[in-house]
GUNU-777180 format. One record per residue: chain; x, y negated, z of N, C-alpha, C, O in turn. Coordinates in steps of 0.02 Angstrom, whole numbers, plus 32768, in hexadecimal, padded with zeros to 4 digits. Layout:
+-----+--------+---------+------+---------+----------+-------+--------+---------+------+--------+---------+------+
| mol | n_east | n_north | n_up | ca_east | ca_north | ca_up | c_east | c_north | c_up | o_east | o_north | o_up |
+-----+--------+---------+------+---------+----------+-------+--------+---------+------+--------+---------+------+
|   A |      X |       Y |    Z |       X |        Y |     Z |      X |       Y |    Z |      X |       Y |    Z |
...
+-----+--------+---------+------+---------+----------+-------+--------+---------+------+--------+---------+------+
***
This chain:
+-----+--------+---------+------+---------+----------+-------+--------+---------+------+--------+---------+------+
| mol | n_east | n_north | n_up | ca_east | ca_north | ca_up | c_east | c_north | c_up | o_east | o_north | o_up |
+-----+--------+---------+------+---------+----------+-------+--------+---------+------+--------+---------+------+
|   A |   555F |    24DE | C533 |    5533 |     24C6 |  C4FF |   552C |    247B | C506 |   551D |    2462 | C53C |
|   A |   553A |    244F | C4C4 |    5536 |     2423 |  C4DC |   54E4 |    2406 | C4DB |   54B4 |    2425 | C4C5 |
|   A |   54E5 |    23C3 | C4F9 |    5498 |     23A6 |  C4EA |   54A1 |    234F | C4F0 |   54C8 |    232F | C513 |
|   A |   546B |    2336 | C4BB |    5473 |     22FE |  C4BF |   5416 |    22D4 | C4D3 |   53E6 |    22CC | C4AD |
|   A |   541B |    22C7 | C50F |    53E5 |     22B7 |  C523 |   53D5 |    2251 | C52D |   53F1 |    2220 | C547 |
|   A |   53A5 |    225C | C50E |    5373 |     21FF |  C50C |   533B |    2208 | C527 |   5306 |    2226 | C51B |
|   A |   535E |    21D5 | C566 |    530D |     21CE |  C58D |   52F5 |    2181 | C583 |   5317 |    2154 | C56A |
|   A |   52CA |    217D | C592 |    52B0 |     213A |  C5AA |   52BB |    2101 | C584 |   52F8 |    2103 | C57C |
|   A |   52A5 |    20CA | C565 |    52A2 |     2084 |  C53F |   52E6 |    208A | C521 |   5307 |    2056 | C522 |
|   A |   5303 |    20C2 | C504 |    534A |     20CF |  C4E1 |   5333 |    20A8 | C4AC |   52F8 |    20AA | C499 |
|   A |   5366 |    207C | C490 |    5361 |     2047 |  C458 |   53AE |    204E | C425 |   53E8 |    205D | C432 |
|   A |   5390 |    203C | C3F3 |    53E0 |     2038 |  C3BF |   53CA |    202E | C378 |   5395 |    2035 | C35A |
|   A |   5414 |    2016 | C365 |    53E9 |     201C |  C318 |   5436 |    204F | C2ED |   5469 |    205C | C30C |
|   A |   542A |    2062 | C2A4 |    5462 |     206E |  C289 |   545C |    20C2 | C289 |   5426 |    20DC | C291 |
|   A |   5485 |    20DC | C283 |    549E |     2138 |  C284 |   54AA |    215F | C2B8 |   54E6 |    215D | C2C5 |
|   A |   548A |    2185 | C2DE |    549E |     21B0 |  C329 |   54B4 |    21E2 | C315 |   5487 |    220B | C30E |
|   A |   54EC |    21FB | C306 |    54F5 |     2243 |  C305 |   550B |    226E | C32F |   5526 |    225D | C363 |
|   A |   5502 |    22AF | C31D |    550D |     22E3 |  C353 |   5546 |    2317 | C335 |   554B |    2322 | C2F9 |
|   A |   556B |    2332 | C360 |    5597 |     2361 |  C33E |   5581 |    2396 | C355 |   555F |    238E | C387 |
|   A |   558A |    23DA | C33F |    557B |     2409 |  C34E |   55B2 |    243A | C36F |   55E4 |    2446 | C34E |
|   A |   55AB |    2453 | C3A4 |    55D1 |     2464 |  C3CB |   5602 |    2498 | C3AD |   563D |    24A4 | C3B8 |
|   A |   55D8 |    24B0 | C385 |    55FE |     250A |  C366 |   562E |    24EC | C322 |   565F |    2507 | C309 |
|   A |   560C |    24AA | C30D |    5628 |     24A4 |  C2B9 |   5630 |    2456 | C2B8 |   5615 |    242D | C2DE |
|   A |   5656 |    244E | C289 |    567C |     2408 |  C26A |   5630 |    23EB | C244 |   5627 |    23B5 | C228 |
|   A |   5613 |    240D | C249 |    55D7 |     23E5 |  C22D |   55A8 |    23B8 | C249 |   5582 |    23CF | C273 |
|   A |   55A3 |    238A | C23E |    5580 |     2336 |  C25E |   5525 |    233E | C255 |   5515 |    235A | C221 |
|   A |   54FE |    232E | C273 |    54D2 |     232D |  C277 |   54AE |    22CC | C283 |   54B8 |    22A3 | C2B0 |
|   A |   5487 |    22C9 | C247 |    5496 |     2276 |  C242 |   542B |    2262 | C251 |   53F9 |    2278 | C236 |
|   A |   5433 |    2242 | C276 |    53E9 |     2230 |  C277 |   53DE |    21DE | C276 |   5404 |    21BC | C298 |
|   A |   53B5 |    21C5 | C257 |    53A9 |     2183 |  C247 |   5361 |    2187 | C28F |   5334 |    21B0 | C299 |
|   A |   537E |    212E | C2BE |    5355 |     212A |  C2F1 |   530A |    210C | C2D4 |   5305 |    20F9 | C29A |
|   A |   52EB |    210D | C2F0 |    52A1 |     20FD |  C2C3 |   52A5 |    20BF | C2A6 |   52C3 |    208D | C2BA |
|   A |   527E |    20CA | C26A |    5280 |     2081 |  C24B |   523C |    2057 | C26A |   5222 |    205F | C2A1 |
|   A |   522B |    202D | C238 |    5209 |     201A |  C25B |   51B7 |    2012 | C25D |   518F |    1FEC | C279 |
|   A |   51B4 |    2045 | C236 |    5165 |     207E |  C235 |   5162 |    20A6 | C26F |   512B |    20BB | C282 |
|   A |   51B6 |    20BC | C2A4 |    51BD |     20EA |  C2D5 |   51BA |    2126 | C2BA |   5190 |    214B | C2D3 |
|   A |   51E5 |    2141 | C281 |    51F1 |     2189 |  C265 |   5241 |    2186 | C280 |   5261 |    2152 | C284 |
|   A |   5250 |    21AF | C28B |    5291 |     21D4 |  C298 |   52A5 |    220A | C24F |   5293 |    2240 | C238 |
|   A |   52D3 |    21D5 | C23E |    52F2 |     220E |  C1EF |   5327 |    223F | C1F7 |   534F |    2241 | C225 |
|   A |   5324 |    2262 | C1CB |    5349 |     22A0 |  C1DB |   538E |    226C | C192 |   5384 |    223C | C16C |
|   A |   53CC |    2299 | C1A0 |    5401 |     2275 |  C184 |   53FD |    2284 | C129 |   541D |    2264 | C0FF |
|   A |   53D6 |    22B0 | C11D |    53D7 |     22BF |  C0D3 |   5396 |    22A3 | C0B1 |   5391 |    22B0 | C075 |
|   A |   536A |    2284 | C0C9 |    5346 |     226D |  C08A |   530E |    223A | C0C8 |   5312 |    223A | C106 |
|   A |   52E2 |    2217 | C0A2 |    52A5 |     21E0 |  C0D7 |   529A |    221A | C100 |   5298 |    2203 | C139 |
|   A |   5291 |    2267 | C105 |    5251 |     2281 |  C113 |   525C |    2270 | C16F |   528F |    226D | C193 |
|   A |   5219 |    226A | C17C |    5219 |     2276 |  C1DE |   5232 |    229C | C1D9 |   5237 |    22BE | C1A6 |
|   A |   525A |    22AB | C224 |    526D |     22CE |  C232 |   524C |    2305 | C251 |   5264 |    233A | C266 |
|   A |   520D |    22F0 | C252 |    51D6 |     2322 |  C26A |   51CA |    2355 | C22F |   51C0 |    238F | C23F |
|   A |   51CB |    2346 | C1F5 |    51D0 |     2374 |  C1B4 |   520E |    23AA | C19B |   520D |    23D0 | C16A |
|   A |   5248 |    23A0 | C1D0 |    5272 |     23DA |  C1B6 |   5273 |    23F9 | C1A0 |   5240 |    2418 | C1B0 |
|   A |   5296 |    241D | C16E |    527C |     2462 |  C149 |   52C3 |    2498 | C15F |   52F8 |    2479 | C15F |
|   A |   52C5 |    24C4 | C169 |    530A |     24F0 |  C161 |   5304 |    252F | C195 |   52CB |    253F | C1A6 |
|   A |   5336 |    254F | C1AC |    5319 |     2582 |  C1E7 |   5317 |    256B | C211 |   5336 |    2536 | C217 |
|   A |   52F5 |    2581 | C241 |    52F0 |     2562 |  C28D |   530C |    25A1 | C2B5 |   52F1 |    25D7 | C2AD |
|   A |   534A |    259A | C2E6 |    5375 |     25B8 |  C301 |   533C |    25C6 | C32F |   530D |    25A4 | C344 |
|   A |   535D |    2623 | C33C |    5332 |     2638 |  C386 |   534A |    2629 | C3B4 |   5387 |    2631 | C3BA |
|   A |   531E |    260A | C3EC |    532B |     25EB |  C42F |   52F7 |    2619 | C469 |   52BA |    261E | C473 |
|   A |   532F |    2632 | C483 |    52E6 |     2657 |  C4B5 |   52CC |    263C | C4EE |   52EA |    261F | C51C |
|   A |   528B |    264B | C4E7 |    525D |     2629 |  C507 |   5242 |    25F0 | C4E8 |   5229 |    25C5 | C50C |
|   A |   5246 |    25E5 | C496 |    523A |     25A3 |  C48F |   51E7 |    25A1 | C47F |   51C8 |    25D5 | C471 |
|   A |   51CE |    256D | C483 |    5188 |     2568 |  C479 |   5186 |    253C | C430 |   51C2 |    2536 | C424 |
|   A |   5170 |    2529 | C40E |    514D |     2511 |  C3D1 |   5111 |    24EA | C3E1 |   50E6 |    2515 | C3E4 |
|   A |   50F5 |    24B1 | C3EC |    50B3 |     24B1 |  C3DA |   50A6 |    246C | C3B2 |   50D5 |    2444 | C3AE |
|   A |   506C |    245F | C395 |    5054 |     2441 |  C371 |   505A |    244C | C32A |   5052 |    241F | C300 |
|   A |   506A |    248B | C31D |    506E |     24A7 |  C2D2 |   502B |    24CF | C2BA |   500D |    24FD | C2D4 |
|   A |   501E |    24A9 | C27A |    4FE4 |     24A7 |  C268 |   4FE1 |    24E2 | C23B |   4FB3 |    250A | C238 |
|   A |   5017 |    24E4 | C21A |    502B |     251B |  C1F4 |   5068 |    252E | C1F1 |   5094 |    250C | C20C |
|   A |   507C |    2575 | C1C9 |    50B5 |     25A5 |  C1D5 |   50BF |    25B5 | C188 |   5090 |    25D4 | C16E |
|   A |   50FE |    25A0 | C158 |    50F9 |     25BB |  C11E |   5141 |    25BA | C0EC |   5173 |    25AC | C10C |
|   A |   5147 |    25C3 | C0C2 |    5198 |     25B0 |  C096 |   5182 |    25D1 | C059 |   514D |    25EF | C050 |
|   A |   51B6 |    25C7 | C02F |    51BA |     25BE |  BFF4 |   51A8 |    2628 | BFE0 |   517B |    2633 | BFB7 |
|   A |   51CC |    2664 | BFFE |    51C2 |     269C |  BFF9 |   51A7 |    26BE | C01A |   5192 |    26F4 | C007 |
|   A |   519B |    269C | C06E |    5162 |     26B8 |  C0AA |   51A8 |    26B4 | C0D6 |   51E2 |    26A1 | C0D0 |
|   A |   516A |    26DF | C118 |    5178 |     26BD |  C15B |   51A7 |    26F9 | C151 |   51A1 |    2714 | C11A |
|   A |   51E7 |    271D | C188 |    51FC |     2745 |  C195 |   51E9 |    2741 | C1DE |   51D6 |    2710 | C1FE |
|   A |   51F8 |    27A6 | C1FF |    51E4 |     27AB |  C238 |   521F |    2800 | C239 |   521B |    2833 | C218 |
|   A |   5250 |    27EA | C26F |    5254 |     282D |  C28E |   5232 |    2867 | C29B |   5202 |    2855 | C2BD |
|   A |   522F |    28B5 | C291 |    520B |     28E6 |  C2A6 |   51FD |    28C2 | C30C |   521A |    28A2 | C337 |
|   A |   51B8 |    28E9 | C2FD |    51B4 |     28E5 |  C353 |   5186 |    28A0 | C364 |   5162 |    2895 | C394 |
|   A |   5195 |    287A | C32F |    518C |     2830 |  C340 |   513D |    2813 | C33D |   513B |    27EE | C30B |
|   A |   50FE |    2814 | C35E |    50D7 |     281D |  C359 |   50B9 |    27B6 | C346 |   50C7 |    2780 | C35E |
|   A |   5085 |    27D4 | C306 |    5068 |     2770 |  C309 |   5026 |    278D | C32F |   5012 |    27C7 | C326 |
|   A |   500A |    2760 | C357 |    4FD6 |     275F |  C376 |   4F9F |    2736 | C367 |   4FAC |    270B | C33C |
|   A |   4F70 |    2736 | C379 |    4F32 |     26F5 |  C35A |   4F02 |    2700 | C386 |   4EFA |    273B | C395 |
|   A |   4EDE |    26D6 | C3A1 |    4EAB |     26C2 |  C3D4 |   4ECB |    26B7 | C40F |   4F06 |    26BF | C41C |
|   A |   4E94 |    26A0 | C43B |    4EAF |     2676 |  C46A |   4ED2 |    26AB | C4B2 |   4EFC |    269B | C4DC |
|   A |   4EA4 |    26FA | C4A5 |    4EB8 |     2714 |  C4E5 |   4EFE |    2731 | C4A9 |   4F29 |    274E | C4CB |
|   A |   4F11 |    2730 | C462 |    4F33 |     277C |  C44E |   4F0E |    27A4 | C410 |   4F27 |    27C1 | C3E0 |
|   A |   4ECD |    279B | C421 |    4E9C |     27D2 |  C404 |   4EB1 |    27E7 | C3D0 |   4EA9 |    2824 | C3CE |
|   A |   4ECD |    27D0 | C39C |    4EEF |     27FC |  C368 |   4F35 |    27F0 | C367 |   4F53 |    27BF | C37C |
|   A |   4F4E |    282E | C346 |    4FAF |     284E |  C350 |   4FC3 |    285E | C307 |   4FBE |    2899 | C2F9 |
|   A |   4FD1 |    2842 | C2E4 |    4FF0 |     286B |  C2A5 |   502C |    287F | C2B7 |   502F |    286A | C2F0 |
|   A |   5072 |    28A5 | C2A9 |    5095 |     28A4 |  C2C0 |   50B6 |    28F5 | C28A |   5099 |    2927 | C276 |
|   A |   5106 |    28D9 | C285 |    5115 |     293D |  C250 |   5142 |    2951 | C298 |   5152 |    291E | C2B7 |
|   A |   515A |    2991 | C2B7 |    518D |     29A2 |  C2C8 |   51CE |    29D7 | C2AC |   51F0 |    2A04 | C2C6 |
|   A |   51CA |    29B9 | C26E |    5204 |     29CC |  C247 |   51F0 |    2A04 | C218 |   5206 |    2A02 | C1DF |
|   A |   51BD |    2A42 | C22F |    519F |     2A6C |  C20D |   5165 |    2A67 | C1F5 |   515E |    2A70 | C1B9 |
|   A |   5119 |    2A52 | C22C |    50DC |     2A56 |  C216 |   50D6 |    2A08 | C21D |   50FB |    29EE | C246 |
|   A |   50AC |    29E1 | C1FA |    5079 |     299B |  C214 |   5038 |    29B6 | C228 |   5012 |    29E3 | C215 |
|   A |   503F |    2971 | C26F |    4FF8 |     2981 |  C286 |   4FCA |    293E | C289 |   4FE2 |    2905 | C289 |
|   A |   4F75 |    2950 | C28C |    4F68 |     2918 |  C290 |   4F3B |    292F | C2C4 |   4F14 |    295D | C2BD |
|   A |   4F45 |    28FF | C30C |    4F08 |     2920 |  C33A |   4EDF |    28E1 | C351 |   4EFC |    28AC | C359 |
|   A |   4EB3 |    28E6 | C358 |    4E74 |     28A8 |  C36E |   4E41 |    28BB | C3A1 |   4E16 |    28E8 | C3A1 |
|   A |   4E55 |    2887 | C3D3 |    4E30 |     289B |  C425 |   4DD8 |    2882 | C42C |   4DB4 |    287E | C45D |
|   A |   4DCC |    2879 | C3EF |    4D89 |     2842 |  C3E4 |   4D5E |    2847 | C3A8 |   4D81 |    2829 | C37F |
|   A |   4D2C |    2858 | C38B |    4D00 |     2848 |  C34F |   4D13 |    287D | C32C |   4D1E |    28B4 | C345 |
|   A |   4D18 |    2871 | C2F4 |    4D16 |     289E |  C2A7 |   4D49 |    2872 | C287 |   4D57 |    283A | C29B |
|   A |   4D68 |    2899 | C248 |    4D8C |     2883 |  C227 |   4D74 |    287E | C1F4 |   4D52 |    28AE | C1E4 |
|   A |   4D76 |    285C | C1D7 |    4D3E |     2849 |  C197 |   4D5C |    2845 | C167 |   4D40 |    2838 | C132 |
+-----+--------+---------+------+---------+----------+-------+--------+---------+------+--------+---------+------+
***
């Protein structure tokens, strides 16, 4: 797998791109301007705003997402449980036949 890692007072100006290991396809990122956004190669947006699928990586963590949403809804594998509160306390979750919704705390209102 490859990886392309920036540590430390990394400086540049101009186009960094990345190739992708599996495909002929280029991956183009503009280095921050000089507001300090990092652009993605298809339009101003940060690159913090991506939109598209996000490949499963296991074990990966996510955080600082404020929200979860798209244009037709979220998709979720059978089995695949969303959780909410801090210990868990609620499980929605289908396993292919029944959905369940179980809650370790309060009333459901």
């Amino acid at each position: 797998m490859a990886k392309v890692k920036i540590q430390g007072n990394a400086a540049g100006t101009g186009v960094f791109s990345i190739v992708s290991p599996d495909s002929d396809t280029n991956r183009t990122l503009t280095l921050p301007d000089t507001t300090g956004t990092l652009l993605d190669e298809n339009s101003s947006l940060p690159a913090a705003n991506l939109t598209g699928t996000l490949p499963a990586i296991s074990g990966a963590n996510l955080t600082g997402i404020s929200s979860v949403g798209g244009a037709t809804g979220v998709d979720f594998n059978d089995n695949i449980k969303i959780r909410s509160g801090t210990g868990n306390d609620l499980e929605i979750y289908h396993d292919g036949t029944n959905s369940y919704i179980k809650n370790a705390t309060g009333a459901l209102g």
